[in-house]
Each structure stands twice: as C-alpha cells, then as structure tokens.
VOGUVEX-939349 format. One record per residue: residue in one letter; x, y, z of N, C-alpha, C in turn. Coordinates in steps of 0.02 Angstrom, whole numbers, padded with zeros to 5 digits, always signed. Layout:
// VOGUVEX-939349
AXYZXYZXYZ ...
This chain:
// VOGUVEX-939349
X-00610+00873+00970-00644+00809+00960-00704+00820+00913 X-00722+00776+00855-00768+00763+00814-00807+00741+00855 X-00901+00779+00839-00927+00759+00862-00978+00712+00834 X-01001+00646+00838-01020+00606+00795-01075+00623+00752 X-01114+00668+00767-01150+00688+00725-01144+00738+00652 X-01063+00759+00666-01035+00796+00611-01009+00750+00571 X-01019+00676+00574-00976+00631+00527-01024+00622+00483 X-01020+00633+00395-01056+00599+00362-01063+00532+00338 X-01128+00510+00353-01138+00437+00340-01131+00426+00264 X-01077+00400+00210-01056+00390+00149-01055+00320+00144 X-01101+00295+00071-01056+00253+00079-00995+00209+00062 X-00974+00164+00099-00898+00162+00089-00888+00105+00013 X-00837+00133-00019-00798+00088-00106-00808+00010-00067 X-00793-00030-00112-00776-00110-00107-00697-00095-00063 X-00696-00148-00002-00619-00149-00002-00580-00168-00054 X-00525-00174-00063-00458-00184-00082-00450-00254-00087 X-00448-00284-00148-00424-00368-00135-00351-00381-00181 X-00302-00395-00150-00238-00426-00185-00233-00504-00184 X-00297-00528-00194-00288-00580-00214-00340-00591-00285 X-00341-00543-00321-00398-00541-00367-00334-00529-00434 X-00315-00596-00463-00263-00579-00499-00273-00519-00572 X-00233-00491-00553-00245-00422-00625-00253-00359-00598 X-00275-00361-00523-00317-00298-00488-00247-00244-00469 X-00259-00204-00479-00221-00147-00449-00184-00163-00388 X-00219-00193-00334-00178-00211-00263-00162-00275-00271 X-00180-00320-00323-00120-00363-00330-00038-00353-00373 X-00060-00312-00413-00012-00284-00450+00037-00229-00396 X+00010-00210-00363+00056-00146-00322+00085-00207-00261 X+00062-00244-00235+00092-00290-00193+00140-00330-00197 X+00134-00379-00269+00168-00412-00276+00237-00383-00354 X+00229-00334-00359+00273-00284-00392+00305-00214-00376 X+00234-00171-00370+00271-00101-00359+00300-00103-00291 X+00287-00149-00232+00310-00121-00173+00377-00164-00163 X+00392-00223-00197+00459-00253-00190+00517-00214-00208 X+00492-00182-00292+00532-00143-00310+00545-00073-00279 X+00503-00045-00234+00511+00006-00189+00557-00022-00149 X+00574-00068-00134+00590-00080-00065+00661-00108-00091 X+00662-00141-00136+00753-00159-00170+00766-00084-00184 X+00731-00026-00227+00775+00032-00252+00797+00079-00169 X+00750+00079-00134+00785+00107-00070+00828+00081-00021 X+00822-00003-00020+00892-00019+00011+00976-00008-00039 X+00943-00008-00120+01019+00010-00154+01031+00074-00158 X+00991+00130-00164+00985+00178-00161+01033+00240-00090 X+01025+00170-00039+01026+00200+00059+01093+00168+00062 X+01109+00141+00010+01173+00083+00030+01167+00046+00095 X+01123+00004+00093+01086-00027+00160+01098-00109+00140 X+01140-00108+00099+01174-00187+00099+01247-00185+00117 X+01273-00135+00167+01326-00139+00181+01347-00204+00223 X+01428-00208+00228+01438-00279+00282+01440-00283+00363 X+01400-00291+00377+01386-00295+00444+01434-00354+00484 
C-alpha cells in the first residue's frame, strides 16, 4: 500500500474534451475508434450468421 505521503502533489494537464471540434479526442472518438472497432470485427470474422 502507497502511503499518502509518498504521492506527489503535480499538477494535473486540462482534461480531455471530444467535444472541442478539431481536438485530438474528438478526432480519435469519432474516427480512430470506429475504425478500430469495424477492422477487428472484419478482421475476427465476427459478422458471422448467427
């Protein structure tokens, strides 16, 4: 167990906004992770007929 006094107090970046059109986490949200997610279901053959 960490003891709280070994944690350094830093401080923390801006969060993350995907609604900030152009920004990196809108771009990885509404692009890189769809296309992650179509190439590994064609990839897994995970559109088989059920």
């Amino acid at each position: 167990m960490v003891n709280s006094s070994q944690i350094p107090k830093l401080p923390l970046p801006p969060s993350l906004v995907g609604s900030e059109v152009g920004s990196f986490t809108e771009f990885t949200v509404t692009q890189r992770m769809p296309a992650i997610a179509h190439r590994i279901i064609v990839e897994n053959s995970l559109l088989g007929n059920a």
